[in-house]
N, C-alpha and C positions, 0 to 999 in steps of 0.2 A: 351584161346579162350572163349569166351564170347556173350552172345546176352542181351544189355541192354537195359535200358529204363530209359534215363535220368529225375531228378526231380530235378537239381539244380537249385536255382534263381538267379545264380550268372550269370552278363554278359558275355556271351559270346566273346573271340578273333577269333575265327572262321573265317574264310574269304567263305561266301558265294559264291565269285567267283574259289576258289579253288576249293570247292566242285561241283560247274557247269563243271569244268575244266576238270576235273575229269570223274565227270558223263559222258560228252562229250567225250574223250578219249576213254573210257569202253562201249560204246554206239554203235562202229565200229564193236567191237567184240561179242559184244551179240546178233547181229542181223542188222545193221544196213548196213555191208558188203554187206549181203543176199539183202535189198531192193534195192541198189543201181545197182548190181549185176543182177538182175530181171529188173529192169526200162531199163539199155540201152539195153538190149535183146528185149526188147518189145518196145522201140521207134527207138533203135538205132542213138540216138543222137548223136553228137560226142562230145559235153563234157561229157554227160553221159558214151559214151563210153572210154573216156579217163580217166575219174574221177574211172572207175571200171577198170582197167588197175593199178593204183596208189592203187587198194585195194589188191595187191597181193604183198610179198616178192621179193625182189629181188635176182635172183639166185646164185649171188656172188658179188662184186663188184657193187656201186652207189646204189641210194636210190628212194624209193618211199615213199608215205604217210603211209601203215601202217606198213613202216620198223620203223615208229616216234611213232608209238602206247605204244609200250611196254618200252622203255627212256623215253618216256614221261609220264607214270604213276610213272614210278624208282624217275623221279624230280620233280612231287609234293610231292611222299613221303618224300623229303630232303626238301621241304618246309616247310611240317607240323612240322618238328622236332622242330622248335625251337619256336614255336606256345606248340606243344604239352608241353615244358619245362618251358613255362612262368609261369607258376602259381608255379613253384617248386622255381624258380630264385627270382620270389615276397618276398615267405616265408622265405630264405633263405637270401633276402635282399642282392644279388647283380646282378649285372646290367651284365653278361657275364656267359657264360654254363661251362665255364672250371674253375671259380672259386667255385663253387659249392663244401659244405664241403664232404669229403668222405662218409657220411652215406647217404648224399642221393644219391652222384654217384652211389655207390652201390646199391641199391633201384632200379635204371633207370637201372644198369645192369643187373641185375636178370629179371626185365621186357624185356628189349630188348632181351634177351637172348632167354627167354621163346616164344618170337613173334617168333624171328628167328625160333627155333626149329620148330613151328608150322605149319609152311611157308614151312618148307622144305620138312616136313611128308606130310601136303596137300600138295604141288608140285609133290610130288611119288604119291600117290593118284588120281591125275589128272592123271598119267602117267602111270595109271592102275597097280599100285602096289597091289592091291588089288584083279586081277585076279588072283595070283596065278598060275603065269606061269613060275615058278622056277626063281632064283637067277640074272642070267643070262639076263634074258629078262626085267630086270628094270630098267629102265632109272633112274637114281639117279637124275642128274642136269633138273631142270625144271625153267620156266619162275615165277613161286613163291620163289621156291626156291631164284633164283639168289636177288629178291625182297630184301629177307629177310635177304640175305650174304651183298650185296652191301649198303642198308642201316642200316645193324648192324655196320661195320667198320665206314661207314662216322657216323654216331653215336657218334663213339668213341672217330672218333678225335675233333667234334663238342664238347666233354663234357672236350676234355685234350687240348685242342689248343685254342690260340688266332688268332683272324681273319688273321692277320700274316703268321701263323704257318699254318693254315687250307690252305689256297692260296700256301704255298710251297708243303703243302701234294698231293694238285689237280695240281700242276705243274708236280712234280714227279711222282706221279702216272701215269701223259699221258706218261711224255718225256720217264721213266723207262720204260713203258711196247713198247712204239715204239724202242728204244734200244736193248731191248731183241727178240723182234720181227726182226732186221732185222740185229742184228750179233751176237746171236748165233745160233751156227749151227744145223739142224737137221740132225740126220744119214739118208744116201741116196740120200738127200737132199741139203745139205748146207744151208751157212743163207741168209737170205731175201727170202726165198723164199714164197710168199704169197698168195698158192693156199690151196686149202680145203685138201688135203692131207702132202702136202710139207711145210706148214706153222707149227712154233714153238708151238701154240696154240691148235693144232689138234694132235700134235706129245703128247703132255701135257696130251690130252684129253685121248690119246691111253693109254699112259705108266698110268696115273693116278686115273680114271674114273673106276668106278666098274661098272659092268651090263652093259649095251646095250648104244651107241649112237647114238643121233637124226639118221645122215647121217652115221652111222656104221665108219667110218672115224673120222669127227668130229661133237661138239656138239657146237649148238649157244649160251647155254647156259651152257659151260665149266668151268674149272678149270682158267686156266690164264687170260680169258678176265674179267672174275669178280674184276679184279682188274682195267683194265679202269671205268668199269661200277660202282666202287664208286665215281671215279670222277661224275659220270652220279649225284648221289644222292648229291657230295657234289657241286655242281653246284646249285642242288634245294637248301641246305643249306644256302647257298652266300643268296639266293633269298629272302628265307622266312626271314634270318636278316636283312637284307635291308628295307623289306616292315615293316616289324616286329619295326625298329628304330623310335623311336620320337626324336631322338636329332638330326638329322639331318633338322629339321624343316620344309619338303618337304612335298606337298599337295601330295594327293593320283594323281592327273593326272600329276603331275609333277613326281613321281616315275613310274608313267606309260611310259612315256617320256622316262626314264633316261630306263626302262628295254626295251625299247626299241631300243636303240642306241645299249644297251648292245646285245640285241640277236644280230643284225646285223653287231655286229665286231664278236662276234663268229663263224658267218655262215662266214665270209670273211675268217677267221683265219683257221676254217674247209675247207674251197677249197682252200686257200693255202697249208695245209696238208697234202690235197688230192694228188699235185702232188709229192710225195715221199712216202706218206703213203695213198693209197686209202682208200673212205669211204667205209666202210665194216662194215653192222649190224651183220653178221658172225662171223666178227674177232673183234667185238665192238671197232673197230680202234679208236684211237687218235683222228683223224678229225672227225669220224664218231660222237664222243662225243661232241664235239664242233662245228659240225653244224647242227646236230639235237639240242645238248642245245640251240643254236640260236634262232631256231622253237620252242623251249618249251616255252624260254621267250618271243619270239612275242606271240603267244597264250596266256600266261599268261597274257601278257600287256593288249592283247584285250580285254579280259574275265574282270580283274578288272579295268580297265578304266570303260567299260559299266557300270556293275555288283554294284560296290564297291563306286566306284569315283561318277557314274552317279546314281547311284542307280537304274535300270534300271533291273529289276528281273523278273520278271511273264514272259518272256521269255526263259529263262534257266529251269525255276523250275522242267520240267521232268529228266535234267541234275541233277539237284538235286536230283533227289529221287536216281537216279543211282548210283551219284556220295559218296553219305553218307553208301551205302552198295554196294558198288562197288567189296571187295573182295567174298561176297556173290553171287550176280548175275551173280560172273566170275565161280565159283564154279556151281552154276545150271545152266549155259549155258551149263558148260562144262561137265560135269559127274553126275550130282543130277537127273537136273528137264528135262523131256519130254517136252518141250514147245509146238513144235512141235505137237505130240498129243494132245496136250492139245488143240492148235490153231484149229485142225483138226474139232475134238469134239466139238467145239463151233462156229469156224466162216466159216467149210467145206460147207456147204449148198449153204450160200449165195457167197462164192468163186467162185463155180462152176456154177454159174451163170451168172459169167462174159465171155468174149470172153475168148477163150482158150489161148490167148499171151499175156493175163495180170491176168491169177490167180496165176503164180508164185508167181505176184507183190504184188498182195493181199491176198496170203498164207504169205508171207515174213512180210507185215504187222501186218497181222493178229496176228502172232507171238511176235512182237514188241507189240501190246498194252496189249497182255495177261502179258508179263514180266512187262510191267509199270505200270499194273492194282497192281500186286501183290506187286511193289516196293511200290507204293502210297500206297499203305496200311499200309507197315509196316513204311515210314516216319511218316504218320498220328499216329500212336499208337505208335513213337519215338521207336522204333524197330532197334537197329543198331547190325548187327554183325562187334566185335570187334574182333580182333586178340593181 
């Protein structure tokens, strides 16, 4: 873990609209929830109020917008991977990640390793491992965590497989774990059974899982789904070598195109999957991977068609500041930084100056531009916390 400050002059691969992509995603959860959340309250709109309705989890079963929050940060991480390995593949002089001589796989291993580890200590961290409230009361599996499991393995096979081989892994991984999910059996139970208790994944969770779970029953971020949920990452994988290819001779809007066909057979292929295996961000279902991947690559397609293709930027760029320290900003939303007070302390005055049914709206703000105040900043002074 690291906080740099780049000085290379060397040109950037970067994809600017990743990073918007991103930042957007991370945007929901830092605060962006809160304003949407505040507005239909105080206008009562009904897209608004429909649109804050789509800002909540789903209880078990089918999908809302920010059950797509967290898969969808998982597949830009499988995007950058093969962005992050280009300059190694240059030096190394070959054109594929699994031919890569052993000294430097090894190299990317000890790195990948160490991120994981990191990811998984802050994930307990987030999850108040740090109170000190005996053994017991620690939730082990976290949403960083899972992060850092699901793209370490898709990693791995990205560094030992050919596109081939990688496309059998992401088959297997869905069809295996839908298999396992609905014939073997749980005690008490039996198989298929696919509720938050009686489900193979939750039984996993029980028998396997040290310390506390989310739902005392089971954990969304468990033991067995982490294995759909590399699919999740090698899905961004697929993505990022695709866009990543010159020998395919495709313009940036003509891969914009193509990732878009691509999401919308996914999101077809996910509700066909639905009727035997429902979408489930819980049980990180089969389908659920494959029609939220759908929705990652429309997004995706959006973002760099605009962004990339159009060049079309000064729009995104507070997405940017977010999306370049996005693990950061998730970190002081979530356990660091008071923003909150902070917001109070600075923008409380003139808040409460407004009608009383819209200083939520502009607490909720107010909160937002203190976190962008502080992100712009450290973009400008090239500030990035790395993991």
């Amino acid at each position: 873990m690291s906080t740099v400050t780049p000085n290379t002059t060397q040109k950037s691969t970067r994809l600017v609209s990743l990073d918007a992509l991103r930042g957007f995603d991370m945007f929901w959860i830092m605060s962006g929830e809160d304003i949407v959340h505040t507005l239909a309250k105080a206008t009562n709109w009904p897209i608004l109020v429909w649109f804050s309705g789509q800002l909540h989890h789903t209880v078990w079963d089918g999908i809302t917008f920010y059950d797509m929050i967290f898969p969808l940060f998982l597949f830009i991480a499988g995007v950058s991977t093969p962005y992050s390995l280009q300059k190694k593949m240059q030096q190394a002089g070959v054109e594929r990640a699994n031919n890569l001589p052993w000294a430097d796989k090894k190299k990317i291993y000890l790195t990948m390793l160490r991120r994981t580890c990191t990811l998984l200590v802050l994930g307990m961290v987030v999850n108040g491992m740090l109170k000190f409230n005996g053994y017991h009361n620690i939730r082990f599996a976290s949403v960083l965590g899972r992060i850092g499991l699901a793209w370490f393995f898709a990693g791995l096979i990205f560094l030992n497989f050919s596109v081939r081989g990688q496309i059998i892994w992401f088959a297997g991984l869905l069809i295996g774990y839908w298999a396992a999910m609905m014939l073997i059996p749980v005690p008490g139970y039996g198989a298929g059974v696919l509720t938050m208790d009686g489900s193979l994944e939750s039984y996993i969770d029980r028998l396997l899982l040290p310390g506390r779970l989310h739902d005392k029953i089971h954990d969304p971020e468990g033991v067995l789904s982490t294995i759909p949920a590399i699919g999740t990452a090698l899905l961004g994988v697929f993505t990022g070598s695709f866009l990543q290819s010159s020998k395919l001779k495709l313009s940036m809007g003509q891969k914009a195109y193509i990732l878009t066909i691509a999401g919308l057979l996914c999101i077809g292929l996910g509700e066909l999957w639905d009727l035997s295996f429902p979408i489930n961000k819980r049980l990180w279902s089969s389908s659920f991977v494959l029609f939220v991947g759908g929705f990652s690559l429309l997004f995706l397609a959006i973002f760099y068609f605009i962004i990339d293709a159009r060049g079309i930027k000064k729009w995104a760029q507070p997405f940017v500041w977010i999306g370049t320290n996005s693990i950061l900003i998730y970190l002081c939303a979530e356990v660091l930084v008071n923003f909150t007070y902070t917001a109070t302390v600075l923008f409380g005055g003139l808040v409460n100056q407004a009608p009383v049914i819209w200083q939520p709206v502009w607490h909720a703000v107010s909160i937002t531009v203190v976190q962008l105040v502080v992100l712009y900043w450290l973009y400008k002074k090239k500030i990035f916390f790395k993991i």
